[in-house]
Biopython code that builds the backbone (N, CA, C, O; Angstrom):
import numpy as np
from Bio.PDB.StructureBuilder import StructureBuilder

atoms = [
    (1, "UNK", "N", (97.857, 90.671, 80.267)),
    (1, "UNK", "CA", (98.417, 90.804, 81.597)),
    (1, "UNK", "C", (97.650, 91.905, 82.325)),
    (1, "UNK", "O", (97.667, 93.107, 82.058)),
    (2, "UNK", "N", (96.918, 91.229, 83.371)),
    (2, "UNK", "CA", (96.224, 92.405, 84.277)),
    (2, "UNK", "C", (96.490, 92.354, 85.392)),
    (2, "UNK", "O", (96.725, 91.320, 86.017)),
    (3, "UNK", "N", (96.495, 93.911, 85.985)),
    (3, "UNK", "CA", (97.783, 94.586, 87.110)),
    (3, "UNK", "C", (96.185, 95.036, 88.062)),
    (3, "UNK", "O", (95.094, 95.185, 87.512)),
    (4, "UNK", "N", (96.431, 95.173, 89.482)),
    (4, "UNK", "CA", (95.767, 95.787, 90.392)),
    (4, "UNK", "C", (96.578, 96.507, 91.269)),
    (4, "UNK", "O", (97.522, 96.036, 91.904)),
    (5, "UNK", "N", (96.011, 98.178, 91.296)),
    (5, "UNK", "CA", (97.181, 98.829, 92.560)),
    (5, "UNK", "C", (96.004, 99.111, 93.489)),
    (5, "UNK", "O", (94.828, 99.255, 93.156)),
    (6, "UNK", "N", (96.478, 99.159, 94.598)),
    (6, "UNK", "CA", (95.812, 99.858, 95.445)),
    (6, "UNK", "C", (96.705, 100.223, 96.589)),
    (6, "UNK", "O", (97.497, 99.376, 97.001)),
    (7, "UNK", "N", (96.634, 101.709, 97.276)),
    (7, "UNK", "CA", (97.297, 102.270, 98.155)),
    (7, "UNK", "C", (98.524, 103.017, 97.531)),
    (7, "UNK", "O", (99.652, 102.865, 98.001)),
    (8, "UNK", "N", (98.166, 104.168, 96.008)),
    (8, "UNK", "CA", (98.992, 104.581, 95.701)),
    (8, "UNK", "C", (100.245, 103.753, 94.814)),
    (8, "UNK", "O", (101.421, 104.088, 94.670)),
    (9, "UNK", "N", (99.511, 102.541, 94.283)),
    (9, "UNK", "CA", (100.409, 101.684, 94.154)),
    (9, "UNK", "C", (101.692, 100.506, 94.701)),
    (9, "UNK", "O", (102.255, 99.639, 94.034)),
    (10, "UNK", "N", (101.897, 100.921, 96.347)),
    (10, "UNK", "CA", (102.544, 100.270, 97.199)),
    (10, "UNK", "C", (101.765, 98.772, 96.880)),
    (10, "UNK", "O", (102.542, 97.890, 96.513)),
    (11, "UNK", "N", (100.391, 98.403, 96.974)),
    (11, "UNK", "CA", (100.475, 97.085, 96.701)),
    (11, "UNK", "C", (99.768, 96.578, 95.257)),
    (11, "UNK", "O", (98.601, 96.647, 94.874)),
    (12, "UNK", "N", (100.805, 96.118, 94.716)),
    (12, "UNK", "CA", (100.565, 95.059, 93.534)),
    (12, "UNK", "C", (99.958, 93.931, 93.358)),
    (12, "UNK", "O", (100.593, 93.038, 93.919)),
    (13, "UNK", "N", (98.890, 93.496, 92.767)),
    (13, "UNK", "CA", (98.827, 92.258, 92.092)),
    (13, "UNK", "C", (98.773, 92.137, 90.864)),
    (13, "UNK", "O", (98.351, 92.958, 90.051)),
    (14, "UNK", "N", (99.338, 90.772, 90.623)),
    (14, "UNK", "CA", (99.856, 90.736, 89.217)),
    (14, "UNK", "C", (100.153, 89.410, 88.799)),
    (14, "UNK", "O", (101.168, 88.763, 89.058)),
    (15, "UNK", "N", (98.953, 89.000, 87.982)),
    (15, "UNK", "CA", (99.253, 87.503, 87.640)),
    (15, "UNK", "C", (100.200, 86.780, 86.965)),
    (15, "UNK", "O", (100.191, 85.632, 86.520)),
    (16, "UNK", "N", (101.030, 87.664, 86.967)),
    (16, "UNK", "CA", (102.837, 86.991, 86.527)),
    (16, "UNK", "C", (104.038, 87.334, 87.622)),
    (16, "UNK", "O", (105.217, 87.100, 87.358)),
    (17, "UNK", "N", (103.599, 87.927, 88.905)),
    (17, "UNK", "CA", (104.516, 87.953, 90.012)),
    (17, "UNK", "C", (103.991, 87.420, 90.450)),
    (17, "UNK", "O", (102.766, 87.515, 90.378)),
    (18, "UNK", "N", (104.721, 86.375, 91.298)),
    (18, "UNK", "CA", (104.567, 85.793, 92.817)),
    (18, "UNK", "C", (103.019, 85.024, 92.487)),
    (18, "UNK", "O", (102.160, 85.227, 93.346)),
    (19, "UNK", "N", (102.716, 84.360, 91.571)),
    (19, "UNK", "CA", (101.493, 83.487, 91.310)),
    (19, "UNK", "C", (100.126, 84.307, 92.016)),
    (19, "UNK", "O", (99.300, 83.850, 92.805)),
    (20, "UNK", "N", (100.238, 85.930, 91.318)),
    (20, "UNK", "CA", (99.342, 86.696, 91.454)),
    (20, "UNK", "C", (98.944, 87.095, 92.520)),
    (20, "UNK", "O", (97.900, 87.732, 92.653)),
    (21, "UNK", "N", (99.978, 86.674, 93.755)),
    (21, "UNK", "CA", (99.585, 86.735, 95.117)),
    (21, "UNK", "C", (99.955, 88.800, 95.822)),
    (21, "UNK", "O", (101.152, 89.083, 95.866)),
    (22, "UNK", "N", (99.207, 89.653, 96.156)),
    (22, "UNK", "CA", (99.195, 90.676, 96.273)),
    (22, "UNK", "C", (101.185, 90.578, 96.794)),
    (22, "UNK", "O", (101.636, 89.716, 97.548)),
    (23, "UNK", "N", (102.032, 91.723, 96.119)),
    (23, "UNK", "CA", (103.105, 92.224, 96.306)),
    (23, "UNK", "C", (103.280, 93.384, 96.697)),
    (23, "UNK", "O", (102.215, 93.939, 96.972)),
    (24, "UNK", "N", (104.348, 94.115, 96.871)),
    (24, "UNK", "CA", (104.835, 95.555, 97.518)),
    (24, "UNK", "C", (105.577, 96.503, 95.931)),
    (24, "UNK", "O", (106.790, 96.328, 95.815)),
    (25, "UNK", "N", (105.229, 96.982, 95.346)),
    (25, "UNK", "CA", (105.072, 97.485, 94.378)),
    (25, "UNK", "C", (106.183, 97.015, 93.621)),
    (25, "UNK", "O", (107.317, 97.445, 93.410)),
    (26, "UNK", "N", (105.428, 95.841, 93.215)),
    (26, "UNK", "CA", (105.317, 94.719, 92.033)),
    (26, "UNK", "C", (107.010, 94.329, 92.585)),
    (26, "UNK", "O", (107.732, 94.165, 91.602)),
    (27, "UNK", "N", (107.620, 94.186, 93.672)),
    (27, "UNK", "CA", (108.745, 93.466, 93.363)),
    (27, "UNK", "C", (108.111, 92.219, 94.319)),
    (27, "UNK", "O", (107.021, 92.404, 94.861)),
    (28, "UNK", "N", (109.014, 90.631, 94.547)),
    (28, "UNK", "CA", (108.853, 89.830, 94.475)),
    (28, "UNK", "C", (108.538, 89.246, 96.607)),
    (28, "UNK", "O", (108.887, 88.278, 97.282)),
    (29, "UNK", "N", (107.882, 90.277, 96.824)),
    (29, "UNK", "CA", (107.908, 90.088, 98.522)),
    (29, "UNK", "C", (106.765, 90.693, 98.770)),
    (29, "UNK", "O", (106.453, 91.876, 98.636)),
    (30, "UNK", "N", (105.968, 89.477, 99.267)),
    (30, "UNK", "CA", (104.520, 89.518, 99.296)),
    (30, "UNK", "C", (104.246, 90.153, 100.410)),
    (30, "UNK", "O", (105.087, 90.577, 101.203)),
    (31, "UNK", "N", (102.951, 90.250, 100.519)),
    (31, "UNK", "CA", (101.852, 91.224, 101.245)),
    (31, "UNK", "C", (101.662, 90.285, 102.561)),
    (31, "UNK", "O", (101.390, 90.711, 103.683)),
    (32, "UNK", "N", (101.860, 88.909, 102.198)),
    (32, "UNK", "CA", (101.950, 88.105, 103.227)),
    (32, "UNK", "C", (102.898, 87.828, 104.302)),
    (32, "UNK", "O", (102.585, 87.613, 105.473)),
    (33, "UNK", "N", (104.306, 87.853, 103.729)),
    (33, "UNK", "CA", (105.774, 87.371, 103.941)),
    (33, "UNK", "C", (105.639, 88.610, 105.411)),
    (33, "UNK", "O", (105.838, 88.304, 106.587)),
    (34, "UNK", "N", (105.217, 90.131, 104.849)),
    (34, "UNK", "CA", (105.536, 91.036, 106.004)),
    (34, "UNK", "C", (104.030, 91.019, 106.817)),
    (34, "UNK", "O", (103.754, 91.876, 107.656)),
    (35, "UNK", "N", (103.499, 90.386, 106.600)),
    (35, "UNK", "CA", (102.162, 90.266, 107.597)),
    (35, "UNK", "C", (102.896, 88.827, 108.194)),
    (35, "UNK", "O", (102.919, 89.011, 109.411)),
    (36, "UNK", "N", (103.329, 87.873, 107.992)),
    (36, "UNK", "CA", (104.009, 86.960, 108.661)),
    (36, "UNK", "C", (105.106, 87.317, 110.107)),
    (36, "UNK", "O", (104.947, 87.155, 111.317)),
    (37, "UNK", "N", (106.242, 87.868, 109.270)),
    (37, "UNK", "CA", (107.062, 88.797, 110.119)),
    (37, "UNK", "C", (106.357, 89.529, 110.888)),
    (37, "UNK", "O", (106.354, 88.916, 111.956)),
    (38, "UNK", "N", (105.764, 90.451, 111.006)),
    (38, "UNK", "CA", (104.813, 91.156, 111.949)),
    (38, "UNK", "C", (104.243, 90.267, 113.252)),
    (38, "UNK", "O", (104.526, 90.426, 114.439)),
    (39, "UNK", "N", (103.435, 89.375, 112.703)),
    (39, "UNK", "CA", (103.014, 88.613, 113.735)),
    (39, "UNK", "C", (103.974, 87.507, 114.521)),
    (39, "UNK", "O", (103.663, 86.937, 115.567)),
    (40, "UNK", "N", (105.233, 87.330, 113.768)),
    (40, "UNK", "CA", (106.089, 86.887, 114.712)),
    (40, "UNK", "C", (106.670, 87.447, 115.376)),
    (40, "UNK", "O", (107.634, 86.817, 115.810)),
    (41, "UNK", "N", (106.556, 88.583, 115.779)),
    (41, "UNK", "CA", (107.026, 89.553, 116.417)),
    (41, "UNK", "C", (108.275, 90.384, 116.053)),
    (41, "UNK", "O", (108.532, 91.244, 116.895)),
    (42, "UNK", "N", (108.918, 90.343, 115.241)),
    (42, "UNK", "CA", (109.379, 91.503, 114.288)),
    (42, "UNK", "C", (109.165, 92.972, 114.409)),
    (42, "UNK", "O", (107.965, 93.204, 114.258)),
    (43, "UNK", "N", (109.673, 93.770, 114.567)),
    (43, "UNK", "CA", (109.441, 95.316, 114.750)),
    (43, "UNK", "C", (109.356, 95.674, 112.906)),
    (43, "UNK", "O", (109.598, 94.863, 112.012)),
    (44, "UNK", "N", (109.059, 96.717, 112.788)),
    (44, "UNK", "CA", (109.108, 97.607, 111.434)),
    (44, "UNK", "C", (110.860, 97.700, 110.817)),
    (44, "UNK", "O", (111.330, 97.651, 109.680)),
    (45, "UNK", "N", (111.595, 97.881, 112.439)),
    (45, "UNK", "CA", (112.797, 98.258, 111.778)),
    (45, "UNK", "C", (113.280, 96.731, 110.847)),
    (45, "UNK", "O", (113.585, 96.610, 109.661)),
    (46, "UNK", "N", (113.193, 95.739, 111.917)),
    (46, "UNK", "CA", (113.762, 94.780, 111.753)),
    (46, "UNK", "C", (113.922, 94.235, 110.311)),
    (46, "UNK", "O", (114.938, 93.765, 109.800)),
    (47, "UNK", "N", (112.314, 94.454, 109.604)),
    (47, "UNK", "CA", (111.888, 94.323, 108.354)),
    (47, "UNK", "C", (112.688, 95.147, 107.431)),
    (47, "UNK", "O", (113.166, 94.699, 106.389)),
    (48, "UNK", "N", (112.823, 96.363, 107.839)),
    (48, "UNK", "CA", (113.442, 97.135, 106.836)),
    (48, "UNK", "C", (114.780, 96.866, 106.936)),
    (48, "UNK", "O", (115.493, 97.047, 105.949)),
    (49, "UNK", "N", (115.244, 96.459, 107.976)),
    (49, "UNK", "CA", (116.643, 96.002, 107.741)),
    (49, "UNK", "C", (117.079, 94.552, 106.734)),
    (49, "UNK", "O", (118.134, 94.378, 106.124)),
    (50, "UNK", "N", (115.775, 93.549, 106.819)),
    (50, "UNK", "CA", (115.959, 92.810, 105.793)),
    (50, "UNK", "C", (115.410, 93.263, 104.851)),
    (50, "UNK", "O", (116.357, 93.380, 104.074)),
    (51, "UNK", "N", (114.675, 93.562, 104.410)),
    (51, "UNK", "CA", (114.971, 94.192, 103.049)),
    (51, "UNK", "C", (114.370, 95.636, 103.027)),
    (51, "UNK", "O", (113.271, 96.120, 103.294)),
    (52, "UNK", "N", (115.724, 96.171, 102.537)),
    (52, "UNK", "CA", (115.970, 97.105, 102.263)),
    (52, "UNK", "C", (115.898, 98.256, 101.297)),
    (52, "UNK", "O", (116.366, 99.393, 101.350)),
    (53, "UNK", "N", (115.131, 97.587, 100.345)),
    (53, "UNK", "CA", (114.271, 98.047, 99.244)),
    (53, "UNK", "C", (113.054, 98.567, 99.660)),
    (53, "UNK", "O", (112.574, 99.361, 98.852)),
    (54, "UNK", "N", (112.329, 98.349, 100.779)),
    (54, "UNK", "CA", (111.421, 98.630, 101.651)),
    (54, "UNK", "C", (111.216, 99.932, 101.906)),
    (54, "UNK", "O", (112.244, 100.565, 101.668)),
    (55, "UNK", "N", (110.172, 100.730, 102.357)),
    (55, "UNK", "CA", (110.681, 101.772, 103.058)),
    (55, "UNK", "C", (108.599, 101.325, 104.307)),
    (55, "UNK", "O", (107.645, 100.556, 104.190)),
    (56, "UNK", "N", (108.936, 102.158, 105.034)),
    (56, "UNK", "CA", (107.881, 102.203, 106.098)),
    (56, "UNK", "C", (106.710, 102.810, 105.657)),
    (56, "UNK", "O", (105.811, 103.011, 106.474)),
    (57, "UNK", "N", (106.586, 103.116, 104.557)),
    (57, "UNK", "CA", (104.986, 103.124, 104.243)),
    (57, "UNK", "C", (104.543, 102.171, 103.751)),
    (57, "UNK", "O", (103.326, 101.998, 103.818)),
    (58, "UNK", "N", (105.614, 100.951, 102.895)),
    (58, "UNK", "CA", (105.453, 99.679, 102.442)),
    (58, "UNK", "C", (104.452, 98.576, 103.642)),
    (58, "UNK", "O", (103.528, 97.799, 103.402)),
    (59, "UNK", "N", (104.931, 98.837, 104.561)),
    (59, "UNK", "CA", (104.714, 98.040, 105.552)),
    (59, "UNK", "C", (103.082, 98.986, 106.173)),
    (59, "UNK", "O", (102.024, 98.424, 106.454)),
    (60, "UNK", "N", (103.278, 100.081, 106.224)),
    (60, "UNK", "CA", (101.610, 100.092, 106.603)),
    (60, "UNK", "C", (100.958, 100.101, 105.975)),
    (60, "UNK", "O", (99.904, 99.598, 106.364)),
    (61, "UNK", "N", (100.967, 100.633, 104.542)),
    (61, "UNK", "CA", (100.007, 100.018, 103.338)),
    (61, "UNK", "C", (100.098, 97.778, 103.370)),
    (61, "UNK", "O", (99.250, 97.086, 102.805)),
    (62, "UNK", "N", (100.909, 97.391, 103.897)),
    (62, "UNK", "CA", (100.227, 95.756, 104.046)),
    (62, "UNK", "C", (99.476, 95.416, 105.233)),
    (62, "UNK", "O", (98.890, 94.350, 105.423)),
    (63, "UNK", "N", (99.548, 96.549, 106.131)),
    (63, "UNK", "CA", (98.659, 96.803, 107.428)),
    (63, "UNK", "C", (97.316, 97.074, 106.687)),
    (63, "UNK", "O", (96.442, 96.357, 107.174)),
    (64, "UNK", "N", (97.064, 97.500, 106.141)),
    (64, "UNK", "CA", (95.718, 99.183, 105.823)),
    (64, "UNK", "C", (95.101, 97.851, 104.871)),
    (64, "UNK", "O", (93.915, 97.537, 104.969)),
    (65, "UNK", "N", (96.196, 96.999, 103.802)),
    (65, "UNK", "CA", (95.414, 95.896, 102.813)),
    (65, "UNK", "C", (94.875, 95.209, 103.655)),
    (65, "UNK", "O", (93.687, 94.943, 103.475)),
    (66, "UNK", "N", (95.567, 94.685, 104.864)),
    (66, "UNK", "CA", (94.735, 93.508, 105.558)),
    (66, "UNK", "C", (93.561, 93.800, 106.085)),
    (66, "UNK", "O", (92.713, 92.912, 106.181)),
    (67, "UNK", "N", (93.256, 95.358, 106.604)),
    (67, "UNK", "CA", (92.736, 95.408, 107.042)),
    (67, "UNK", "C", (91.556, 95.602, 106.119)),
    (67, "UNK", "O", (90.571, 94.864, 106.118)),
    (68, "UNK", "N", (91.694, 96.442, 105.487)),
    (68, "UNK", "CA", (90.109, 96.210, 103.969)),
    (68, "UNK", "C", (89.897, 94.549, 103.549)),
    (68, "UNK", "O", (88.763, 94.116, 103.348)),
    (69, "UNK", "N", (90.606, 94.039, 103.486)),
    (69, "UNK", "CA", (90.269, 92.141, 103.475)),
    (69, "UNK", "C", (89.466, 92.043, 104.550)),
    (69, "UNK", "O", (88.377, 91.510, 104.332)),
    (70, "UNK", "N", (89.772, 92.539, 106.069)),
    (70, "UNK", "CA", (88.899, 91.974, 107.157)),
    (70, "UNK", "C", (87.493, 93.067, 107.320)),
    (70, "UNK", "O", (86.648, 93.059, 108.216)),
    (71, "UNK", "N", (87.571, 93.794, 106.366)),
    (71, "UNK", "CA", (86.393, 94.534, 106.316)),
    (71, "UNK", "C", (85.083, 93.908, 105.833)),
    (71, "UNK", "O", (83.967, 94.153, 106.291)),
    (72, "UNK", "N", (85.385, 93.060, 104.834)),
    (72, "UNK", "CA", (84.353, 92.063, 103.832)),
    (72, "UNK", "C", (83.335, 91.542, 104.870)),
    (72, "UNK", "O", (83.510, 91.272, 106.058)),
    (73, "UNK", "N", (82.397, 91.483, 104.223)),
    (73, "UNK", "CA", (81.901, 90.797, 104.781)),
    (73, "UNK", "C", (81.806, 89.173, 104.641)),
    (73, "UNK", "O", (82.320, 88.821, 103.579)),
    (74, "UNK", "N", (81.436, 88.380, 105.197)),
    (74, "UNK", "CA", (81.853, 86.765, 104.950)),
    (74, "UNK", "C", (80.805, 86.204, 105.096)),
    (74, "UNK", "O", (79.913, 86.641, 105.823)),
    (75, "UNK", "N", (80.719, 84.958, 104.315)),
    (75, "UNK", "CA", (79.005, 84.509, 104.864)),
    (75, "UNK", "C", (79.249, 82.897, 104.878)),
    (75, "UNK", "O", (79.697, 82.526, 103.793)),
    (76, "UNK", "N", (79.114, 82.084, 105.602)),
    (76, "UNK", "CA", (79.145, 80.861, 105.925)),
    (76, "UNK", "C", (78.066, 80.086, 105.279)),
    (76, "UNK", "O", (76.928, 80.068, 105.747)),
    (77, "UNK", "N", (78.460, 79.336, 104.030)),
    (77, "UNK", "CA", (77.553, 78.336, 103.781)),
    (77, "UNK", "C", (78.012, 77.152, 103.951)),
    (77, "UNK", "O", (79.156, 76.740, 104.143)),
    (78, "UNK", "N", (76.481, 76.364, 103.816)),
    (78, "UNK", "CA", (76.727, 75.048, 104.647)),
    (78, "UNK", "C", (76.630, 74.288, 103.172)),
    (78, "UNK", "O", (75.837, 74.708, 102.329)),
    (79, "UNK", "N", (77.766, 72.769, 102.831)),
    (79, "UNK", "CA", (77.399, 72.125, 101.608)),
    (79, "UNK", "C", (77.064, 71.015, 102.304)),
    (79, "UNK", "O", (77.251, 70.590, 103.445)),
    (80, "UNK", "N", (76.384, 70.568, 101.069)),
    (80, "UNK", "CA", (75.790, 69.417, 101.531)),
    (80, "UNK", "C", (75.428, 68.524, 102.789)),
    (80, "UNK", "O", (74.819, 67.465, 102.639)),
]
sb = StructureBuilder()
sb.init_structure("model")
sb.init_model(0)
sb.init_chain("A")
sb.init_seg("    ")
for serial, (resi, resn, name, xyz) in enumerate(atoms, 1):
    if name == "N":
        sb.init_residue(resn, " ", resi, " ")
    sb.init_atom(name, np.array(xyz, "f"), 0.0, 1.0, " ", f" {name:<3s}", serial, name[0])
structure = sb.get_structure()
C-alpha cells in the first residue's frame, strides 16, 4: 500500500481510498468533489458547512494542488 502527501499532508493519495483519486487527508472527499463545489459557485463557508470535518486550509491546499497540476507542462501528440 503506497500513500502520497503533499501540502503538509492535507492532500492524500492512496490506492485504497476513493480508487486512488487525490483526497483531503485520507478521508473519503476528494480533491475534486471541492474543486467541483467551488466552481459552482459555492463560497468556502458553504463547503465547510457541508462537511464539517473540513477546516479552511483543506480547501486551499485543493486550490494550491490544482494549481501545481496546471503548472505541468503538457505536450500534444498526434496518433496516427
Amino acid at each position: 500500500m503506497e500513500k502520497s502527501m503533499f501540502f503538509d499532508g492535507r492532500i492524500i493519495i492512496d490506492a485504497d481510498v476513493c480508487n486512488g483519486r487525490p483526497t483531503i487527508r485520507g478521508q473519503r472527499i476528494t480533491v475534486q468533489s471541492i474543486l467541483e463545489y467551488l466552481s459552482a459557485g459555492d463560497s468556502e463557508a458553504d463547503i465547510l458547512t457541508e462537511y464539517p470535518s473540513l477546516e479552511s486550509a483543506d480547501i486551499r491546499a485543493c486550490l494550491a494542488f490544482a494549481g501545481q497540476l496546471m503548472a505541468q507542462r503538457y505536450d500534444i501528440l498526434k496518433v496516427a
